[in-house]
C-alpha positions as CSV (number, residue, x, y, z in Angstrom):
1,X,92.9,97.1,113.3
2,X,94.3,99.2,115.9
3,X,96.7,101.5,113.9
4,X,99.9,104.4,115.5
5,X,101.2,106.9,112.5
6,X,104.5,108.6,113.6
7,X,105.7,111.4,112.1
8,X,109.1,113.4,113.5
9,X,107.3,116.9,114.2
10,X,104.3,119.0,113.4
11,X,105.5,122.7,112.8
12,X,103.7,123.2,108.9
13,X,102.3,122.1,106.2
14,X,105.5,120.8,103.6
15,X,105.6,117.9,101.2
16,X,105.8,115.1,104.2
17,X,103.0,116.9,105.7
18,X,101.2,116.2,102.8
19,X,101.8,112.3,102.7
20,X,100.9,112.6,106.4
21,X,97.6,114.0,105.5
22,X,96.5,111.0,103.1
23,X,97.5,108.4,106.3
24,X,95.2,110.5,108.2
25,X,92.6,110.1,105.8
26,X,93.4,106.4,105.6
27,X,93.2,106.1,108.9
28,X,91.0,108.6,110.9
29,X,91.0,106.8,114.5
30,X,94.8,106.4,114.6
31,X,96.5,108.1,117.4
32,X,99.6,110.1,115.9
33,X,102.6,110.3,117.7
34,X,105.4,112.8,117.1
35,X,108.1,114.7,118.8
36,X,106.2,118.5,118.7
37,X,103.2,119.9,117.4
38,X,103.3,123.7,117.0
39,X,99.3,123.8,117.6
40,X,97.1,125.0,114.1
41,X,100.1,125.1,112.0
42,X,98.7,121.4,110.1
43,X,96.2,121.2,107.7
44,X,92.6,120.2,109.6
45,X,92.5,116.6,108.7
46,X,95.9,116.5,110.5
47,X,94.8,119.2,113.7
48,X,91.7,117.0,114.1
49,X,93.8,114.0,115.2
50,X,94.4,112.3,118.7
51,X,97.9,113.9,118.6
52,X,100.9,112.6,121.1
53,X,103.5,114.2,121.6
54,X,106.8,113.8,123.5
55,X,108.6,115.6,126.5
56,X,110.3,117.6,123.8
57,X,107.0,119.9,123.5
58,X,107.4,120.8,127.4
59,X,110.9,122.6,126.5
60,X,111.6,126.1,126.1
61,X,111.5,128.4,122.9
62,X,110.8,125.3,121.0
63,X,109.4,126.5,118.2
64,X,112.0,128.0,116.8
65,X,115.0,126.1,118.4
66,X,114.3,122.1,118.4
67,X,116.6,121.1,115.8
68,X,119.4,122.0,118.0
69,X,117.8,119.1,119.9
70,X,118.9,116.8,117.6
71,X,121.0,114.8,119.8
72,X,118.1,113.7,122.3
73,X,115.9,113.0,119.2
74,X,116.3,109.3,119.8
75,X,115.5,109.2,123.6
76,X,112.3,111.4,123.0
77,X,111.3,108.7,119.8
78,X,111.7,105.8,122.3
79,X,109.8,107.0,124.7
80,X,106.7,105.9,123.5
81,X,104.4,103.2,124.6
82,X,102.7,101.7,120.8
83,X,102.5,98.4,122.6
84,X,98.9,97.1,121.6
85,X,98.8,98.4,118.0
86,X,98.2,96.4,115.2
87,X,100.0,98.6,112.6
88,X,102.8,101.4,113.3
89,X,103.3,103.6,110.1
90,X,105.8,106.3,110.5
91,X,106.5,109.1,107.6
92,X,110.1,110.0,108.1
93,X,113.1,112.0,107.6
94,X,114.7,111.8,110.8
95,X,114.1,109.5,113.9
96,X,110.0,108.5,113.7
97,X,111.3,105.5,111.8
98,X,113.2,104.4,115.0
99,X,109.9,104.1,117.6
100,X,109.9,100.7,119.6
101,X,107.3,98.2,118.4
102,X,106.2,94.9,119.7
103,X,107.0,91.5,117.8
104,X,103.8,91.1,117.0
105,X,103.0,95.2,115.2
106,X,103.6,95.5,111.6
107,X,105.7,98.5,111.2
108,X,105.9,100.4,107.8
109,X,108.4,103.5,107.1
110,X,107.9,105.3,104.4
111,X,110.8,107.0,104.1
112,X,111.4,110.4,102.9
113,X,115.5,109.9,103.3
114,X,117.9,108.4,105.6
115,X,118.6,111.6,108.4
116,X,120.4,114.0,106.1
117,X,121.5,115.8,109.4
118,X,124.0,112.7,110.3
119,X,125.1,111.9,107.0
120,X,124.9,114.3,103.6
121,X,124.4,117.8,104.9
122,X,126.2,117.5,108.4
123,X,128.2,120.7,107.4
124,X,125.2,122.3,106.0
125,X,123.0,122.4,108.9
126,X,125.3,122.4,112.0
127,X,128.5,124.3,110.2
128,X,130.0,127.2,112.3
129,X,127.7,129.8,110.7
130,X,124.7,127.8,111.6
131,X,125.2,126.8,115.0
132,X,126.5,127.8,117.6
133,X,129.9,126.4,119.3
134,X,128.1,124.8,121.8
135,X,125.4,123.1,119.4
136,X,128.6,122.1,117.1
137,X,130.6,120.4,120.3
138,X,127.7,118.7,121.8
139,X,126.4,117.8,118.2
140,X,129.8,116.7,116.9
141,X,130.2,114.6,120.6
142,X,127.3,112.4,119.5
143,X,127.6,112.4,116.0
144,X,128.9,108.6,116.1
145,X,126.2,107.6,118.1
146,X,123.5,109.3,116.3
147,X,125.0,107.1,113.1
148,X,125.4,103.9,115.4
149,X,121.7,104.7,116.6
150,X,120.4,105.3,113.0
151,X,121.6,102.4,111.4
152,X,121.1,99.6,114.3
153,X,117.7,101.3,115.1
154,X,116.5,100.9,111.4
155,X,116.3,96.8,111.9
156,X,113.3,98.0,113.8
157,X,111.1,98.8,110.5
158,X,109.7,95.3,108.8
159,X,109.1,96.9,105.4
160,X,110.8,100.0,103.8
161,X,108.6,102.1,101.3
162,X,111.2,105.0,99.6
163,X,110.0,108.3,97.7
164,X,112.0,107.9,95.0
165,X,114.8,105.9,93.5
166,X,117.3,107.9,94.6
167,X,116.2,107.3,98.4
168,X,115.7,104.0,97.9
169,X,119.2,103.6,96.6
170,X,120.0,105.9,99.7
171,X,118.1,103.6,102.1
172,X,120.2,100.9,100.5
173,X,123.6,102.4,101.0
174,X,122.9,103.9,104.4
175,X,120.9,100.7,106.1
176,X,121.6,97.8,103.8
177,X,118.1,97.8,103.5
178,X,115.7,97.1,100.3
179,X,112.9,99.6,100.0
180,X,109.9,99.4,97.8
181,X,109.0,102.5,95.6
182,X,105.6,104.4,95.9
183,X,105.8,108.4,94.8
184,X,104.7,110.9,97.2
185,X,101.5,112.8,95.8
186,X,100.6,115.9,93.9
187,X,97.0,117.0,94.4
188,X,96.4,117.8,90.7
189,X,92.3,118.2,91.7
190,X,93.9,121.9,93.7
191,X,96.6,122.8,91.5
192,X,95.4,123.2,87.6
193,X,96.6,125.6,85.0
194,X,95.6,128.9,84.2
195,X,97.2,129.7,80.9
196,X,98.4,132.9,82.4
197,X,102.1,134.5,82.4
198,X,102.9,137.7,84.5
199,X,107.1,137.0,82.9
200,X,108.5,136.6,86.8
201,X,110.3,133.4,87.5
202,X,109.3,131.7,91.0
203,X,110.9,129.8,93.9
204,X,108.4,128.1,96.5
205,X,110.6,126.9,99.2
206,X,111.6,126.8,102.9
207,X,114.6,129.2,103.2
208,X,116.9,126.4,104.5
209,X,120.7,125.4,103.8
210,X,120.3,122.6,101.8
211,X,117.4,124.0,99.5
212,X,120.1,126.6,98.2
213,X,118.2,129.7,97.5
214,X,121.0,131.9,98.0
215,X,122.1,129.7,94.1
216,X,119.0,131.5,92.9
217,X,118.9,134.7,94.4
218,X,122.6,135.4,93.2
219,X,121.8,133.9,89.7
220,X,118.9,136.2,89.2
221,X,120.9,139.4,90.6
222,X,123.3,138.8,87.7
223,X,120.9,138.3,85.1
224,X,118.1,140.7,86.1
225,X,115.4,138.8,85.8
226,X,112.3,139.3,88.2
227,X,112.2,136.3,90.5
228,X,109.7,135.9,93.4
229,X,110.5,133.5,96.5
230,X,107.8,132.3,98.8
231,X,108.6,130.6,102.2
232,X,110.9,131.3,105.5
233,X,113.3,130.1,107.6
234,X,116.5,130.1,109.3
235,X,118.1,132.2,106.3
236,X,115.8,134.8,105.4
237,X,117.7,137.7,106.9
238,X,121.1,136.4,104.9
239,X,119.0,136.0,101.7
240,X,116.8,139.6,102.4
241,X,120.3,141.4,102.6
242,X,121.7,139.2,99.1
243,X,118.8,140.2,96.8
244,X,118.7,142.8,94.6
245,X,115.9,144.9,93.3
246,X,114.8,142.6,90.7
247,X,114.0,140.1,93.6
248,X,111.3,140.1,95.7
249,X,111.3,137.6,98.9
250,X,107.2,136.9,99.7
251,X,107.5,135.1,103.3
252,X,104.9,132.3,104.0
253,X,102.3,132.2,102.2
254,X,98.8,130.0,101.9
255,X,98.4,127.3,99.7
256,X,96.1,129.7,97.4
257,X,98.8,132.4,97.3
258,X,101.1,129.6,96.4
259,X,98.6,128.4,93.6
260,X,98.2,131.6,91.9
261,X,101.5,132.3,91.5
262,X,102.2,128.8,89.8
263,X,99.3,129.9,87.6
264,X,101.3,133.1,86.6
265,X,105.0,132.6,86.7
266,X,106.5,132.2,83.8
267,X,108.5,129.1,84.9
268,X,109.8,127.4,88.4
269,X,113.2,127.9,90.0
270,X,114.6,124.3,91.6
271,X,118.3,124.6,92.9
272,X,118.6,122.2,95.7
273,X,119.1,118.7,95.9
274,X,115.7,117.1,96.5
275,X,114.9,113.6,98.1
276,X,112.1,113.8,95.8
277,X,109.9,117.0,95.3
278,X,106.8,117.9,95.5
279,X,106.9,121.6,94.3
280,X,108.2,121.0,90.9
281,X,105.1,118.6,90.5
282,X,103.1,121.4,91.9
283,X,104.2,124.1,89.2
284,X,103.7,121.2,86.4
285,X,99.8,120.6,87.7
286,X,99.6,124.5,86.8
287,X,101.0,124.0,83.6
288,X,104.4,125.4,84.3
289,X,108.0,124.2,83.3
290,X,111.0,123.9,85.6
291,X,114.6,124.7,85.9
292,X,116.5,121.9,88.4
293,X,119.4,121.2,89.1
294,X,119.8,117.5,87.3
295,X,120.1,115.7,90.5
296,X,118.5,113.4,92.8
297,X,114.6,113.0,92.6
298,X,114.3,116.0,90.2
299,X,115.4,113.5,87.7
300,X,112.3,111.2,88.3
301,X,109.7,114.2,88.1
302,X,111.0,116.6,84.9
303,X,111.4,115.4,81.7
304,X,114.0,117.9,80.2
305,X,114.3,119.4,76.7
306,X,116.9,117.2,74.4
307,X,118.8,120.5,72.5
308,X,120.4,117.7,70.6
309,X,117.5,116.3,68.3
310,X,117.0,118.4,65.7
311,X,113.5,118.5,65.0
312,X,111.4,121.2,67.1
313,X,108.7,119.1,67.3
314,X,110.6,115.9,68.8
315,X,112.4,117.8,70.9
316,X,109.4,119.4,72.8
317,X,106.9,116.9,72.7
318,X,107.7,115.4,76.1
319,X,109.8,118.6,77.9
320,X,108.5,119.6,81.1
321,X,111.6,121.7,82.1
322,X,115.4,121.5,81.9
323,X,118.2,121.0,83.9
324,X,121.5,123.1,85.1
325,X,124.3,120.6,86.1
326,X,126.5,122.8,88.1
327,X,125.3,123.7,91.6
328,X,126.3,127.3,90.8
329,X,124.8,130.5,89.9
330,X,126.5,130.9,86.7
331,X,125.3,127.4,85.7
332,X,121.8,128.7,86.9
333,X,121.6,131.8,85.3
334,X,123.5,130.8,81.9
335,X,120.3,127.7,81.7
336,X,117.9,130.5,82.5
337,X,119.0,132.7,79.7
338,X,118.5,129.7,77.2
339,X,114.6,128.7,78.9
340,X,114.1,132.4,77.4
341,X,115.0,131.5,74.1
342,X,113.7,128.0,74.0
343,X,110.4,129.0,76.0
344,X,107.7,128.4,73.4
345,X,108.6,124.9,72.7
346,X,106.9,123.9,76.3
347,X,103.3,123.0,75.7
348,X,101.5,123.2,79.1
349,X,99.1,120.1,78.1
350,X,102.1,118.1,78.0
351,X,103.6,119.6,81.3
352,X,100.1,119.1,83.2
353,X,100.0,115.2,81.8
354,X,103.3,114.2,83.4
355,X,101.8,115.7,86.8
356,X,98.8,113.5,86.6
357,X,100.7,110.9,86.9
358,X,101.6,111.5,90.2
359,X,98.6,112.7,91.5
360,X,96.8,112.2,94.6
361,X,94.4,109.8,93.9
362,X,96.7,107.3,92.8
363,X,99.5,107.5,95.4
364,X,96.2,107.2,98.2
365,X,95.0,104.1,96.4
366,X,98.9,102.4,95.7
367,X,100.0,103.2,99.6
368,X,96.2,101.5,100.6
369,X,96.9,98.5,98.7
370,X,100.3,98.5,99.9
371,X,99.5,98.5,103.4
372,X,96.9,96.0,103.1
373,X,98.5,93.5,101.2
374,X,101.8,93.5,103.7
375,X,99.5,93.7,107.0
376,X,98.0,90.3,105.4
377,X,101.6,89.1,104.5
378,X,102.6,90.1,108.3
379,X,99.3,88.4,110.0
380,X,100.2,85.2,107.9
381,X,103.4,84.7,109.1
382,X,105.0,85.3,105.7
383,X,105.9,89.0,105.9
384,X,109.6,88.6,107.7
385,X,111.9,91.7,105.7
């Protein structure tokens, strides 16, 4: 079986990298295809593959400067020749998902969500302090076609796999589409507890718009607490000049930087609205409890504390966090200030448990069958969507 994975770009190692990794374990000889790939930035399974890329990696400063790009996305994506494969499966957020496929090539998107860009966080990512007049005219100028493109170019896909429910759902309202669910994976083999607690609280997250660190860092300024953020991006110098002393902002780090301080914080900080998540399930492998905001895929991976039974017991038996349900800093820091009180009701058995269920080995083995079974469904004439 000749076999093409797509993936939208190659610039680090995040939670879709991740996914990517196991379909490069799946399958080895595949030629990957994607928009860029910042060279040794990938973990080796991925850097060792025959990787494509398009006429987007030729362009200037791109490493820093390609999601302004956004509006040629789709011309770069169709660009590809994956005539003569057997199997296309693409892993994506944005425009992989809309590569042009033969009639006779099964094509499989598992989808991470429909292009936030275009349609939730439009404001977010291209408002007027985050691009520049010229990005906003040109992007705003093709914003209907970039929806038009989207949802036509969707029909393209024969079988939709979601990360969660609420993408699913997504894919649903956005494509009139059904997707089937499969969770992305935690590697629970790398991340395991270490029953330690240095009393900081922790963030592990790309500074981005939509992953609303600036939430934290002001709800930790106000309360005091020591809180440690790993990761970078386009709002670090915003978010260097907002913390206060109390807050200390790590950059990128490797995974095993990342690991140990799972081990040792005393709980994980989750303020944005995820697609799914695969850092709250990290923090559970080590044992660790989280404070989310109660929306979107958070709600699929933490099991909160119920303050309303009355027995401690009961009420801690299944907790792997709890939830804030204002996207605020007050809301934040006031939840914060309870996890203090209600901290030793969190057992870190029960916390690593609900992490093993979405580990590694079992997403690997459901996404094989998966595959397998619908490639036989396809072959057999009976696998129209």
């Amino acid at each position: 079986m000749k076999v093409a994975l797509v993936h939208d770009w190659l610039t680090g190692m995040r939670g879709g990298e991740k996914v990517l990794e196991v379909f490069c374990e799946l399958f080895p000889d595949a030629h990957l295809y994607t928009l860029l790939h910042n060279k040794g930035s990938l973990c080796n399974t991925i850097e060792r593959m025959d990787i494509r890329t398009s006429f987007i990696q030729k362009l200037p400063l791109i490493k820093k400067k390609y999601r302004h790009l956004l509006p040629i996305f789709p011309t770069a994506i169709e660009r590809f020749d994956l005539r003569g494969y057997d199997l296309v499966l693409s892993s994506s957020h944005c425009v992989a998902k809309g590569v042009v496929t033969s009639a006779d090539t099964l094509h499989i998107c598992y989808c991470f969500t429909p292009m936030r860009y275009i349609w939730d966080l439009y404001n977010l990512y291209f408002g007027k302090e985050r691009a520049s007049m010229m990005t906003r005219l040109a992007t705003s100028l093709v914003l209907n076609y970039l929806r038009k493109w989207d949802v036509t170019n969707c029909k393209r896909v024969d079988r939709f796999v979601g990360i969660s429910k609420y993408i699913v759902e997504r894919i649903k309202r956005n494509y009139n589409r059904d997707a089937d669910l499969i969770y992305p994976p935690v590697d629970c083999s790398y991340f395991k507890p270490g029953l330690s607690n240095e009393g900081f609280y922790l963030m592990v997250s790309p500074l981005a718009p939509n992953k609303r660190v600036d939430i934290a860092v002001e709800a930790f300024n106000k309360i005091n607490l020591p809180l440690i953020v790993i990761g970078s991006g386009q709002d670090e110098k915003k978010l260097e000049k907002m913390a206060g002393k109390n807050i200390k902002l790590m950059g990128w780090q490797s995974d095993e930087v990342v690991r140990e301080h799972y081990v040792n914080c005393k709980a994980l900080i989750f303020p944005g609205v995820e697609d799914f998540g695969i850092v709250p399930l990290e923090a559970q492998a080590c044992g660790k409890p989280v404070i989310a905001y109660g929306v979107g895929g958070a709600l699929e991976t933490i099991v909160p504390l119920d303050e309303n039974m009355n027995d401690e017991t009961e009420r801690s038996s299944h907790a792997t966090g709890m939830f804030f349900y204002e996207q605020t800093p007050e809301s934040l820091s006031q939840t914060v200030i309870r996890f203090e009180e209600v901290l030793d009701l969190f057992n870190w058995q029960v916390i690593r448990k609900n992490a093993e269920s979405f580990d590694r080995t079992i997403f690997k083995e459901k996404i094989k069958k998966y595959i397998e079974k619908e490639f036989n469904k396809f072959k057999s004439g009976n696998g129209a969507s």
